[in-house]
C-alpha positions as CSV (number, residue, x, y, z in Angstrom):
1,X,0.0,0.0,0.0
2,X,1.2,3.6,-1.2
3,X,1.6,6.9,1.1
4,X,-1.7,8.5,-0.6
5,X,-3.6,5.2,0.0
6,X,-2.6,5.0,3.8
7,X,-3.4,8.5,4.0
8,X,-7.0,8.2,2.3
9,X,-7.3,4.9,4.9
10,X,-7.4,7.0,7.3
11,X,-9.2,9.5,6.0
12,X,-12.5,7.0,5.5
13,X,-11.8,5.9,9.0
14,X,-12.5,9.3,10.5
15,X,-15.3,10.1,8.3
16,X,-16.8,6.3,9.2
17,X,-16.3,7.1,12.8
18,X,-17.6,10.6,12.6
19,X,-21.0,9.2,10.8
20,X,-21.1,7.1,13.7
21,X,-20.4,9.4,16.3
22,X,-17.6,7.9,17.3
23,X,-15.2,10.6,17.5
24,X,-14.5,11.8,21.1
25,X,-14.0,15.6,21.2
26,X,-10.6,16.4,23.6
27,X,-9.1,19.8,22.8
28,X,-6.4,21.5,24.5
29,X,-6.8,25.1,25.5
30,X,-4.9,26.7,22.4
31,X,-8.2,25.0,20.6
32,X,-11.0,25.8,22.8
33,X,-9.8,29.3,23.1
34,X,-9.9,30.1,19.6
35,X,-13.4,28.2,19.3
36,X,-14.4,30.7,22.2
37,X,-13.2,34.0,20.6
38,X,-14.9,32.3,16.9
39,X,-18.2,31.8,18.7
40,X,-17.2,27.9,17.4
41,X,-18.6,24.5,19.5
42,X,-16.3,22.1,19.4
43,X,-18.8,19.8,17.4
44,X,-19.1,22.4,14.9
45,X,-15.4,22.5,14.6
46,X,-15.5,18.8,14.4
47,X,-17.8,18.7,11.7
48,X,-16.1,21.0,9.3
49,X,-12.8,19.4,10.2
50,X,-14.2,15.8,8.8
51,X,-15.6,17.6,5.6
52,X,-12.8,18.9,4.6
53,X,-10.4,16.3,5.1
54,X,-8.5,15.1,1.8
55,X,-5.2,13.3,0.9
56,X,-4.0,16.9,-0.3
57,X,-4.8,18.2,3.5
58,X,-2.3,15.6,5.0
59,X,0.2,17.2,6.8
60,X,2.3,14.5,8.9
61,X,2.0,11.5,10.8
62,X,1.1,8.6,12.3
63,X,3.5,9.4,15.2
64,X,3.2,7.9,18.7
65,X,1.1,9.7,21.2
66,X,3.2,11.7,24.1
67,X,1.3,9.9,26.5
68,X,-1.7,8.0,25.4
69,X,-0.3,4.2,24.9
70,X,-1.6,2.7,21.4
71,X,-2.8,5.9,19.9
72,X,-1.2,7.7,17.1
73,X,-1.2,10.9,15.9
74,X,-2.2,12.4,12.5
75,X,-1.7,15.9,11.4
76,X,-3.7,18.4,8.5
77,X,-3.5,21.8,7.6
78,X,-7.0,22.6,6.4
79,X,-8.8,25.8,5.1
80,X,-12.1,25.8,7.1
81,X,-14.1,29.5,7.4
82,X,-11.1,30.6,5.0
83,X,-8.6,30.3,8.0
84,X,-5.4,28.1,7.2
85,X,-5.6,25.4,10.1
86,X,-4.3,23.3,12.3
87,X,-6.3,20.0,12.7
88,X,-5.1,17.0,14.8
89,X,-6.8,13.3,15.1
90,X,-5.6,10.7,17.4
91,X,-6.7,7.4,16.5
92,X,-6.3,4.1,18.1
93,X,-7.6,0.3,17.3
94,X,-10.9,1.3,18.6
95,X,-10.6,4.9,19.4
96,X,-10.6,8.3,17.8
97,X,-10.3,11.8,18.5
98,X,-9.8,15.2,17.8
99,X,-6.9,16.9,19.6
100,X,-6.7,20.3,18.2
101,X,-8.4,22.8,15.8
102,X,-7.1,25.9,15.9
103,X,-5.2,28.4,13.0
104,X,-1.4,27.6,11.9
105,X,1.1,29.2,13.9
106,X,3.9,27.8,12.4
107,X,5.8,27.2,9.0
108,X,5.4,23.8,7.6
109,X,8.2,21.1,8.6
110,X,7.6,18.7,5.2
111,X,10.8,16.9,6.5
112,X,8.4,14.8,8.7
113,X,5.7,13.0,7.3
114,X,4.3,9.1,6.7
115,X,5.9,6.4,8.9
């Protein structure tokens, strides 16, 4: 199996898990602030997140989680309400989340990607 069809794996897994309201909603404060000052839920958030996800969006991962054992971490940069963002899932064997929503701070490191 190729990078772009790992990537578009993973992508049906979090839209499957979405449909099925499966996705657990855990953001870190960076995220709910900005969702505050946006007048954003969370759910919201989550929703347009999972509609825009595409294979072009990838940014980087899987990676391990810092300190949830047998998740990994998976990484997009997504325009959603025309801001460039930051969008983070952790997904497990049964398990998935989102970990942050918020806009890109950072330049891109491309040096890190697929495992």
């Amino acid at each position: 199996m190729n990078r772009e069809q790992k990537i578009q794996l993973t992508i049906h897994r979090l839209q499957q898990d979405y449909s099925q309201n499966r996705i657990t909603i855990y953001l870190h404060k960076k995220s709910t602030d900005y969702l505050r000052s946006q007048h954003l839920r969370a759910d919201s958030a989550l929703k347009f997140a999972i509609q825009q996800l595409a294979t072009s969006h990838y940014y980087r991962g899987p990676s391990p989680h810092h300190w949830l054992p047998n998740f990994w971490v998976y990484e997009f940069i997504e325009t959603i309400l025309e801001v460039n963002m930051y969008v983070k899932f952790d997904l497990s064997a049964t398990n998935s989340r989102l970990e942050s929503v918020h806009p890109r701070e950072k330049a891109l490191n491309l040096t890190w990607t697929w495992h």
